[in-house]
C-alpha positions as CSV (number, residue, x, y, z in Angstrom):
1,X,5.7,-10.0,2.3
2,X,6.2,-12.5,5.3
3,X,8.4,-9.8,7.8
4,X,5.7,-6.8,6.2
5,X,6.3,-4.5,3.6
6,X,8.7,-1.6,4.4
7,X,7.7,2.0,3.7
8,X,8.7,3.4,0.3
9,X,9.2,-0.6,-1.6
10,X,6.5,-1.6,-3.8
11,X,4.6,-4.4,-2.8
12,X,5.8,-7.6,-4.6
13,X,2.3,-8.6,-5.1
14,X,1.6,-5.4,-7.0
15,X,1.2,-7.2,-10.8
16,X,2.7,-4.4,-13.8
17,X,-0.6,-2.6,-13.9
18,X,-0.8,-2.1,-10.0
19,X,-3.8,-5.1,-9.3
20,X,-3.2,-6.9,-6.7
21,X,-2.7,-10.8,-7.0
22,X,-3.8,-11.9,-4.1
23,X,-7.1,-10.0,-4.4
24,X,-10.3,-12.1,-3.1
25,X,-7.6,-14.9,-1.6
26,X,-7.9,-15.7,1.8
27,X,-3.7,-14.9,1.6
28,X,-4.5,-11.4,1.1
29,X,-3.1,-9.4,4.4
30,X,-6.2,-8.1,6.4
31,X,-4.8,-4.5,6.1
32,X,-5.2,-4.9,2.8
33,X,-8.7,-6.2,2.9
34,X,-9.7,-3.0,4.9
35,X,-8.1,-0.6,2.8
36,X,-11.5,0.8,1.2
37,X,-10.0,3.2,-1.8
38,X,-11.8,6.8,-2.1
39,X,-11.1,9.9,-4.5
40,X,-9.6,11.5,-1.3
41,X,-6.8,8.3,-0.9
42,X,-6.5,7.4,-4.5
43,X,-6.8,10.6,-6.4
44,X,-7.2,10.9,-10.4
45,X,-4.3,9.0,-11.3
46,X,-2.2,6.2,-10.2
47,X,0.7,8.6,-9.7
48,X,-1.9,11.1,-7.4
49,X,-2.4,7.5,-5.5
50,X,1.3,6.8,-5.0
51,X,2.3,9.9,-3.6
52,X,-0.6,9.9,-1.3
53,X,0.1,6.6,0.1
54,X,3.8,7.4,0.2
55,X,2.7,10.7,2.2
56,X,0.6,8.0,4.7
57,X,3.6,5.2,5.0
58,X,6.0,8.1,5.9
59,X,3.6,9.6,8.4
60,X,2.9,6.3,9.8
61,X,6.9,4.8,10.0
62,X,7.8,4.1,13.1
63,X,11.7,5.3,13.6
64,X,14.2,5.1,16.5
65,X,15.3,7.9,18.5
66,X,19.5,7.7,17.7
């Protein structure tokens, strides 16, 4: 996503069964080619995985004192 991916919207290179398209291309954002999945991040399911990175991208927003 050129200005990043905000917290809580699905990545647009997610394809319908949550693989990534740009996998192995040198496109790929190098966040993503660090990201090394474990049973603790990605759980037993791919709804265990989404609230756990949910949990991580809310911990790790940055917000704006109003």
């Amino acid at each position: 996503m050129p200005n990043g991916k905000p917290a809580g919207v699905r990545c647009v290179q997610l394809t319908l069964d949550n693989r990534c398209q740009l996998f192995g291309k040198p496109e790929r954002p190098t966040v993503c080619g660090h990201l090394q999945p474990s049973l603790d991040m990605c759980g037993a399911s791919n709804e265990e995985a989404f609230l756990f990175l949910t949990y991580l991208e809310q911990a790790t927003s940055f917000t704006t004192p109003t």
